[in-house]
Each structure stands twice: as structure tokens, then as C-alpha cells.
C-alpha positions in Angstrom: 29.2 -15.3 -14.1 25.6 -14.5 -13.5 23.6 -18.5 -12.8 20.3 -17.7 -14.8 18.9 -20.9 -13.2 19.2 -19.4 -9.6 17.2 -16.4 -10.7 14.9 -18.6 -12.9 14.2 -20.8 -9.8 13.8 -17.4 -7.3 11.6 -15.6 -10.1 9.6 -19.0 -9.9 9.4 -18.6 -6.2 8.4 -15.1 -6.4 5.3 -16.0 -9.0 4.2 -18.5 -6.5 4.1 -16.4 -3.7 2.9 -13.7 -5.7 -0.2 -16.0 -6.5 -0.5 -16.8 -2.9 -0.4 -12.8 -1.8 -3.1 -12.3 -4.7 -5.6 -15.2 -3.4 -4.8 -13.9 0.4 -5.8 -10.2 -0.3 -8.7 -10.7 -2.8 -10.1 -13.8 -1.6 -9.7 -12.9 2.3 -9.0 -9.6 2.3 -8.8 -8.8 5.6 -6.4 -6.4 5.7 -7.7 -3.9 6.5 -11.2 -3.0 8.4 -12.0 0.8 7.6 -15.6 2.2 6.8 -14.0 5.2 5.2 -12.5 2.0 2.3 -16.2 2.2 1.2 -15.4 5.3 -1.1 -12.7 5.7 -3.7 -11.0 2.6 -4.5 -10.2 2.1 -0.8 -7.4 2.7 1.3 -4.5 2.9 -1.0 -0.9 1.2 -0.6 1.5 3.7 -1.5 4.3 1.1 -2.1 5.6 0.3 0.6 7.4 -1.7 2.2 8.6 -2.7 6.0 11.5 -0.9 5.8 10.0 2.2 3.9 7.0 1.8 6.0 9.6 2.6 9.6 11.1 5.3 7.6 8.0 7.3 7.2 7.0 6.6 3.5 10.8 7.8 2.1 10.9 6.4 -1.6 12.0 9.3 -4.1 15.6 10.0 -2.8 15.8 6.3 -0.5 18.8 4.6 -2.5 20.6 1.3 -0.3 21.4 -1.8 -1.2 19.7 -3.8 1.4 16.2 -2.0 0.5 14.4 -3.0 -2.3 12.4 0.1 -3.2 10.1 0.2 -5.8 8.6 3.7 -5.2 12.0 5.1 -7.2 13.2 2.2 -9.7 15.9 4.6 -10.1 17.5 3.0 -6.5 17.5 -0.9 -8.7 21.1 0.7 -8.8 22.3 0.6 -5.7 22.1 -3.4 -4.8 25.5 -5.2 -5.0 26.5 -6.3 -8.2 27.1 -9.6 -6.9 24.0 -10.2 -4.5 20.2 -11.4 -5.3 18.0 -9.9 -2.7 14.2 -11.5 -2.1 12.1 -9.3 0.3 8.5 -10.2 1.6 6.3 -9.6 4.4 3.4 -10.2 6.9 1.6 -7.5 8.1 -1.1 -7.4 11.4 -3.4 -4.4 12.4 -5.5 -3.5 15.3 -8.1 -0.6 14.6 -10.4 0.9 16.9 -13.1 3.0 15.5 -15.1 5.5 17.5 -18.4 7.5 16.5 -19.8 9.4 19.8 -19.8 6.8 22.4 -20.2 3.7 20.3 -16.8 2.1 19.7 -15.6 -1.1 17.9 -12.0 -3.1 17.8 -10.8 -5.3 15.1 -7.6 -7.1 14.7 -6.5 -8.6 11.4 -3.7 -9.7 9.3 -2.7 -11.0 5.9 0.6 -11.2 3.7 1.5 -7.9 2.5 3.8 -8.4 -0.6 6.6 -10.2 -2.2 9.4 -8.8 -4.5 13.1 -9.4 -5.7 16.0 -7.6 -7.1 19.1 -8.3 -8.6 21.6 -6.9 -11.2 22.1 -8.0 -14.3 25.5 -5.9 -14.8 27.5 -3.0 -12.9 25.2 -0.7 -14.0 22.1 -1.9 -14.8 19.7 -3.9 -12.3 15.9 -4.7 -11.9 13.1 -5.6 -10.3 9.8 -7.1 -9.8 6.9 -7.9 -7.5 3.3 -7.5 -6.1 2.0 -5.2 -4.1 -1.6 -4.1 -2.6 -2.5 -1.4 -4.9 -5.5 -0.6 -2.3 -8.0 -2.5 -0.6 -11.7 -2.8 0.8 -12.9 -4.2 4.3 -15.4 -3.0 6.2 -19.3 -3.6 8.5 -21.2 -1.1 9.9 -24.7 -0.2 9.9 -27.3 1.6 12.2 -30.8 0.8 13.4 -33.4 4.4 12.6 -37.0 4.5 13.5 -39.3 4.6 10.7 -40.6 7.7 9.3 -44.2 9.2 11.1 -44.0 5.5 13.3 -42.3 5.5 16.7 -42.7 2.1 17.4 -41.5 0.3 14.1 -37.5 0.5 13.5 -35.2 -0.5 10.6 -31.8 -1.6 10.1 -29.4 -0.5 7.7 -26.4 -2.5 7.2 -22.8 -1.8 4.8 -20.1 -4.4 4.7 -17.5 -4.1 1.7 -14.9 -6.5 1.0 -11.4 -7.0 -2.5 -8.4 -5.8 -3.2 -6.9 -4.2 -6.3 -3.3 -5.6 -6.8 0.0 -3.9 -8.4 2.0 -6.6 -10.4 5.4 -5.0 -11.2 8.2 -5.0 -13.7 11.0 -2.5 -13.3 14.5 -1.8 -14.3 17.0 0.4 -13.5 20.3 1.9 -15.2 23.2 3.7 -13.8 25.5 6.5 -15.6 28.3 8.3 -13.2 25.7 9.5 -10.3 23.0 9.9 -12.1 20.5 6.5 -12.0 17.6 6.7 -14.3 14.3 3.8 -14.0 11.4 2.8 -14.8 8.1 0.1 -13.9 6.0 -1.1 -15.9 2.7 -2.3 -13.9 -0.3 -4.3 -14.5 -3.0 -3.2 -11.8 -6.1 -5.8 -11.5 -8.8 -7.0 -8.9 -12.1 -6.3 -7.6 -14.2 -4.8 -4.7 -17.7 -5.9 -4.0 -19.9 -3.3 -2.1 -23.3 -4.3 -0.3 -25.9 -2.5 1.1 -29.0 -3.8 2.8 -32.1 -2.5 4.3 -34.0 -4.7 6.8 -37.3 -3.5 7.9 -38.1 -4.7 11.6 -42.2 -5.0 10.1 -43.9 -8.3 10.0 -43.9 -9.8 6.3 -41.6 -7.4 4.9 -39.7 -7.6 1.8 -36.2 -6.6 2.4 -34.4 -4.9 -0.5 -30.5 -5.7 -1.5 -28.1 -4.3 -3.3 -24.8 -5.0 -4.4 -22.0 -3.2 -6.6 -19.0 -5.3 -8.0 -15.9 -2.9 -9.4 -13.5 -4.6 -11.7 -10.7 -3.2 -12.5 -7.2 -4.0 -15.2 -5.0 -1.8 -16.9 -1.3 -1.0 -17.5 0.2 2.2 -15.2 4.2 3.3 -14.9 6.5 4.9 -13.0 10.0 7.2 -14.0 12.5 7.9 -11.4 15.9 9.9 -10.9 18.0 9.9 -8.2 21.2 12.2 -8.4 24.2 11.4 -5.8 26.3 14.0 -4.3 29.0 12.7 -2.2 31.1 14.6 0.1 33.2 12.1 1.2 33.3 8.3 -0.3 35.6 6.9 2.2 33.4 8.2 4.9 30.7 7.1 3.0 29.0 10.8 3.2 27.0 12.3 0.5 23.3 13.9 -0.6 20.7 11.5 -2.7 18.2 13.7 -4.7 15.0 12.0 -6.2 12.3 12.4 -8.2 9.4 10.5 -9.8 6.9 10.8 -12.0 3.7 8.7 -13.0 1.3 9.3 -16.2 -2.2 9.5 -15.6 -3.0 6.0 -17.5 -7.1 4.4 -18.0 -8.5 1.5 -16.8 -10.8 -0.9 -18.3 -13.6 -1.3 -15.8 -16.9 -3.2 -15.6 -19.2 -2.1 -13.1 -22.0 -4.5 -12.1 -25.1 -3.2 -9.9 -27.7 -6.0 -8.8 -30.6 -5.7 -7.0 -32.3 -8.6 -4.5 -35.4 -8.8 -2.3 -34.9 -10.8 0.8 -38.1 -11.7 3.3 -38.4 -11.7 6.6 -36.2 -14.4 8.4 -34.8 -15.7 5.0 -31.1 -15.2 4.1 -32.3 -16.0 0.3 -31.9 -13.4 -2.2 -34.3 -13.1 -4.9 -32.5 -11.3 -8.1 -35.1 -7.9 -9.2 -32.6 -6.6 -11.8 -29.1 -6.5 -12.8 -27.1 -4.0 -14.6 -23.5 -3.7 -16.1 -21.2 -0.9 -17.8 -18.3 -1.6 -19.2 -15.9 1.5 -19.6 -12.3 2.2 -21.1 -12.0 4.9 -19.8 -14.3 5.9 -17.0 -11.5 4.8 -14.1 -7.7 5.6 -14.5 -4.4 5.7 -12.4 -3.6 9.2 -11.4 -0.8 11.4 -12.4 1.5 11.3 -9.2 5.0 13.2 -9.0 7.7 12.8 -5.7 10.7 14.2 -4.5 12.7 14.0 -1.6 16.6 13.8 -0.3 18.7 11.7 2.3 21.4 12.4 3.5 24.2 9.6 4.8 27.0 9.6 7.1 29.4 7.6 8.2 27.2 4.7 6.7 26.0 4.4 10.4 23.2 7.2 10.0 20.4 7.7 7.3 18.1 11.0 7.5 15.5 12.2 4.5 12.2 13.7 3.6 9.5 12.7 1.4 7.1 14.8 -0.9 4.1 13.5 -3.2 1.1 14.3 -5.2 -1.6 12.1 -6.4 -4.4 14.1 -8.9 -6.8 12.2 -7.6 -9.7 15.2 -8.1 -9.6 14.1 -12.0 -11.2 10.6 -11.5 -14.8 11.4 -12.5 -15.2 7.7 -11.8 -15.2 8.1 -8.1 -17.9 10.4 -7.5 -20.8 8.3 -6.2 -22.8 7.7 -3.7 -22.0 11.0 -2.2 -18.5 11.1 -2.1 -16.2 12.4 -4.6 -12.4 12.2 -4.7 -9.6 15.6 -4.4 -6.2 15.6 -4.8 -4.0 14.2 -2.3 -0.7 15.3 -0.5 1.3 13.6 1.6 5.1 14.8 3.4 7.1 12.1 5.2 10.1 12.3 7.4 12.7 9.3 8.1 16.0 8.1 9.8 17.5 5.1 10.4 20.8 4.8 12.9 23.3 1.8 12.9 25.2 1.7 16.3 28.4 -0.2 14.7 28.1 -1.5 11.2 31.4 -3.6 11.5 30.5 -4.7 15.4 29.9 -8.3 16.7 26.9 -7.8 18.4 23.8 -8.2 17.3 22.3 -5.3 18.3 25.3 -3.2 17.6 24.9 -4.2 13.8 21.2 -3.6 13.8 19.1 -1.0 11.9 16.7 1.0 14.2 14.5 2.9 12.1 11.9 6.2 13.0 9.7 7.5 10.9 6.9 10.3 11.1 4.0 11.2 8.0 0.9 13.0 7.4 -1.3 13.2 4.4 -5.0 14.4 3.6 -7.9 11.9 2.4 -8.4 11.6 -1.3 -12.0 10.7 -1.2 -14.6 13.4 0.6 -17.4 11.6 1.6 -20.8 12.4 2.8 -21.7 13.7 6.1 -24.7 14.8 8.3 -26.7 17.6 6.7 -25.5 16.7 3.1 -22.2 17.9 3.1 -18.3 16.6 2.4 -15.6 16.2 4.1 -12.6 14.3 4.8 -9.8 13.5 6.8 -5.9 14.2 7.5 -4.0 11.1 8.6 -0.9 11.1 11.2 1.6 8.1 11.2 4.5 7.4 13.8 6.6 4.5 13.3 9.3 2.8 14.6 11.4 -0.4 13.5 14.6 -2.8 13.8 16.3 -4.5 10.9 18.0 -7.5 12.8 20.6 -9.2 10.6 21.1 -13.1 10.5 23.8 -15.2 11.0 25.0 -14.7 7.3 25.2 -10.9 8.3 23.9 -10.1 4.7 20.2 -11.2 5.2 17.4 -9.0 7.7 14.4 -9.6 9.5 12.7 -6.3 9.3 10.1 -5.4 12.0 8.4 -2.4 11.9 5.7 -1.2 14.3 3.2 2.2 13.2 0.5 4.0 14.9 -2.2 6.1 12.4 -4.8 8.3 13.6 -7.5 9.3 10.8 -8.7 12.4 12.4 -11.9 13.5 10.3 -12.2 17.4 9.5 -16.0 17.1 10.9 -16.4 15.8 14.5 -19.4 13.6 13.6 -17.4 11.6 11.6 -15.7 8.3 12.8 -12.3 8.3 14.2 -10.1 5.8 13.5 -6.8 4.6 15.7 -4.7 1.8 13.9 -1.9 -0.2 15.4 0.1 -2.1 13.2 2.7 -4.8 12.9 4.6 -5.4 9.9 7.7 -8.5 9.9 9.8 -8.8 6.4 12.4 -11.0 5.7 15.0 -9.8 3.5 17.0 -12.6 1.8 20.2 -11.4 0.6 22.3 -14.2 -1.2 25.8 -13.8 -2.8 25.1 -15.9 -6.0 27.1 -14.5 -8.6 30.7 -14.3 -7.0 33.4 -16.6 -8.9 33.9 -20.0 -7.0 37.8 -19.9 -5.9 39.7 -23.0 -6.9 42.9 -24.1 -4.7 
């Protein structure tokens, strides 16, 4: 018998900590600390989580019960018909940005994301959660001499800082091998831009500006997953996937302000405002996946990844320079369990390896007026250590991206990264035994 007031109480749970992931990323929103998150709508989240995240971004054709995977709700179906499984995660990132010989290093951290799954019969299961839809953090600036005056210098400064956040409702539903699912999503947040000139002149006024973004809407996701099986006792078989998202608008309200600041004063006096509200300037692109794993033995897990994002169709991006193209992205993932009915702990682990690559969706501007952008490399590695219940994980994950621009005056960026997840996996709705 399923005990509603178990899930009632963990939904509860998840709400809270939901709130708490929302306050963390838009209120401190740090992140992530990448001036190239000053275009587009930032550096985008892709849905992952830390297991996903060692396996190199698989989602369209991932299907196992111990991962909840919300790229494909198709893969709702493949949790235990008698377990309730809550997954979140911390994550902590290192990035060192070079320009030339000027280099910088930052280290920061927040909570990642929170989401549950559990069935609600043999066939049919769901889901739901938050999750960074992308996010904004970075400070930089330069200091130029002034125009026909060698001796007089100004400063220019950026610093950007929000988060927009993916709130998630999805089910899933099971017929023979074929799983069909969908999300329904509500994205929200903000992103505040500034920009500030300070002239290095005696009595100067000093102009300000600052750009708020808001941004709420409704977006969804379709999945498939097909499941060919070769051998069920040996647990060996083929998972084909496939997704599919709608291009769907946002309502947006853009505010622009401009302030004067003097010399030596950090008070802003307001010179104009302006807002424009839109319903349909901004929007969710359409996206499509696919991909395939392959099992054996249900010791050894190998797959690929595919995706699109028509990211070249969001007029709304196209400022300040930049402006966005589509994006692709190809990921490649295994994961090997030494002894899945071992003793040790290490034998019953889940070591996990995972390889990407994708291109920039924003272009943004570069020395002598032009675009460009950037193709980014990921390696990652990770362990999924069971607990003493044998059912529950701690999930570590460790990553390495390179953002290697496509014009060598641009910034390079290295990132190291740390993600831990806990994976709470609790048999709730098996029949009590009476002697």
C-alpha cells in the first residue's frame, strides 16, 4: 500500500529545500564566476545531475533505478515500484581565467539542486524538483588612457550577478518496453548586469548603468526510451532515447537605469530609468536528444549523448554586441561496478567516466568588432559509494572544462569542479510482515 503521508512529508521536504536552493542561487549566486555569463542568459544547466554530470551529460537513453534523471522523464520508469528515491547535491568550482598574461582564480560553491521520485504504480512513476536553469557571476574590468591625453586614465568595470531557476513536474508511464514522459516546468529568476565608468579626472561625474532581466514562463519536455534486451537474466540489453522540447515564450521585464556617481562617493544619483515589458521577446528554445546505452551483466554501463538547442532564434539575446547561434553538444559515458552482490565497499561501488564537448550559444564581441565564440571540453570522473542500507549513494563526481575561445584574444577559461549528491533511497511501500 502506497503511505501518502511519507511522500506528503518528503514532497514537504523537497519544497523546503527547494526554497533554500532558490534563495542560495539567486540571492548568492556564486556559482559560478565566468565573464563570458555576461551574454545570453548565462551559463546554462543542462539538467544535470552528479551522476549525469560523471557520465558525460548522458540523459536521452540513461534509464536506472538509482538515477533520477529528469533530462528523459521517460526513465521515471525504471525506479523500483517499491522505493522513494530523494537526490540532492552541493557543488564547488575553481576557475582560472587567463587573458595574455593577466590571470585570475576563484573558488566558489553553492547547492546545486534537489529532486525526488517515486512510483505511484508498476507502470507509471514521477517526478519533481529544482534545478539551475542558468546563471550569472562575474568582475572584470580594465583601466584605458583617455582619448588625445596620455596622462589622464579611466577605469571600466563589469560585475553581473542571478540565477534563472527550473521548477519541475514530470511523470512517466510504461507500456511493454516502450516508456513514454513528460515535464511540465515553470522557469523564473533574475540577472542584474552593471557597468561602470570611472574617470581617473579630478571632479568627475562618473556615469552608471544597470540592466535587471526578469524572467517566468511555462516550458516542457517529451521523452521515449525503447528497451531492447538481449538477455534478462544477464541483465543485457540496448536503451534507445529520444526527447523533444517546444520552443515556448517568456514573459520578461527588462529594466535599464542610469546613475551618476562623483568622485570618491559610492552614492548613485538616479538620471533616468526605463522598462519593457514583453510576452514574447525571450523564450525557451526548441531542443531535441538522442542517445543509447548499452548494459551488461548489470556490472557495466556504456552510452552516448546527442543534443540541439535553436538558440539562433532568440532575437532577445542580441545586445550589446553579442548575439546567440545554435548550439550542439555530443557526450560520451560509462560507469563499471566491480561486484554488485560483493561485501566490500568498494567492490559494490559505481565508478563513473565521462567525456563532452559542445560549442558556445552566445557569440560575443571581440577586438576589431567582430564575433566569436567558444567550444567547451569536459572530462569527468566519479564514485557512487553505497551506505550501510546498500540502497542509498553518496555520489561524488569530480570535472575539468576548458572554454577554449575560437579567437586567441579572448579569455580562456579552466574550471575544476566538485560535485557530492546524496541519494536517498527508502523502501516505503513494501507490506509489513506479521508473524
Amino acid at each position: 500500500m502506497i503511505q501518502w503521508n511519507k511522500i506528503l512529508g518528503r514532497v514537504l521536504s523537497v519544497g523546503v529545500l527547494a526554497g533554500l536552493t532558490t534563495g542560495s542561487l539567486v540571492a548568492q549566486n556564486n556559482s559560478d564566476r565566468s565573464p563570458y555569463s555576461r551574454f545570453g542568459y548565462g551559463t546554462l544547466g543542462l539538467r544535470q545531475t552528479a551522476t549525469t554530470r560523471a557520465l558525460g551529460g548522458l540523459g536521452a537513453g540513461l534509464r536506472d533505478g538509482l538515477i533520477v534523471n529528469p533530462a528523459n522523464p521517460a526513465s521515471y520508469t525504471a525506479v523500483d515500484s517499491m522505493t522513494f528515491i530523494m537526490d540532492l547535491a552541493v557543488s564547488l568550482r575553481g576557475s582560472f581565467l587567463e587573458e595574455g598574461k593577466q590571470k585570475d582564480r576563484r573558488v566558489l560553491g553553492n547547492l546545486d539542486y534537489a529532486t525526488i521520485l517515486f512510483p505511484i504504480s508498476h507502470h507509471l512513476a514521477v517526478s519533481a524538483g529544482i534545478m539551475p536553469f542558468s546563471t550569472v557571476g562575474y568582475r572584470f574590468g580594465s583601466l584605458e588612457k583617455l582619448k588625445g591625453d596620455s596622462q589622464n586614465t579611466y577605469q571600466r568595470a563589469y560585475s553581473g550577478q542571478g540565477s534563472f531557476n527550473d521548477v519541475y513536474l514530470g511523470i512517466g508511464g510504461r507500456i511493454g518496453n516502450v516508456s513514454l514522459g513528460a515535464n511540465a516546468s515553470y522557469v523564473f529568476g533574475y540577472t542584474i548586469h552593471e557597468r561602470q565608468v570611472v574617470l581617473g579626472t579630478e571632479g568627475a561625474s562618473n556615469p552608471f548603468y544597470r540592466t535587471q532581466l526578469q524572467l517566468k514562463g511555462f516550458k516542457a519536455d517529451f521523452g521515449l526510451q525503447y528497451q531492447l534486451n538481449f538477455d534478462k537474466k544477464k541483465g543485457q540489453g540496448l536503451t534507445f532515447g529520444a526527447t523533444f522540447s517546444p520552443e515556448m515564450k517568456l514573459r520578461s521585464e527588462l529594466i535599464n537605469q542610469h546613475f551618476i556617481s562623483a568622485e570618491n562617493s559610492s552614492r548613485l544619483v538616479p538620471e533616468s530609468s526605463d522598462t519593457v515589458s514583453s510576452r514574447t521577446l525571450h523564450h525557451v528554445p526548441m531542443s531535441i536528444s538522442f542517445g543509447t546505452t548499452y548494459r551488461h551483466n548489470e556490472s557495466f554501463l556504456v552510452g552516448y549523448n546527442v543534443s540541439y538547442m535553436q538558440w539562433s532564434k532568440a532575437s532577445g539575446l542580441i545586445q550589446d554586441g553579442a548575439a546567440p547561434r545554435d548550439l550542439y553538444r555530443i557526450g560520451l559515458g560509462a560507469e563499471w561496478i566491480p561486484d554488485t552482490r560483493g561485501r566490500g565497499l568498494f567492490a559494490r561501488s559505481r565508478y563513473r567516466f565521462g567525456l563532452s564537448g559542445a560549442n558556445s550559444y552566445m557569440l560575443v564581441p571581440t577586438v576589431g568588432s567582430g564575433r566569436a565564440g567558444y567550444n567547451e571540453f569536459t572530462a569527468s570522473v566519479g564514485v557512487g559509494i553505497p551506505l550501510i542500507d546498500r540502497r542509498s549513494l553518496v555520489n561524488i563526481t569530480v570535472d575539468y572544462k576548458y572554454l577554449r575561445p575560437q579567437v586567441s584574444s579572448m579569455i580562456k577559461e579552466h574550471a575544476l569542479g566538485l560535485t557530492v549528491g546524496i541519494l536517498f533511497n527508502e523502501s516505503w511501500f513494501r507490506k509489513a510482515r506479521i508473524n
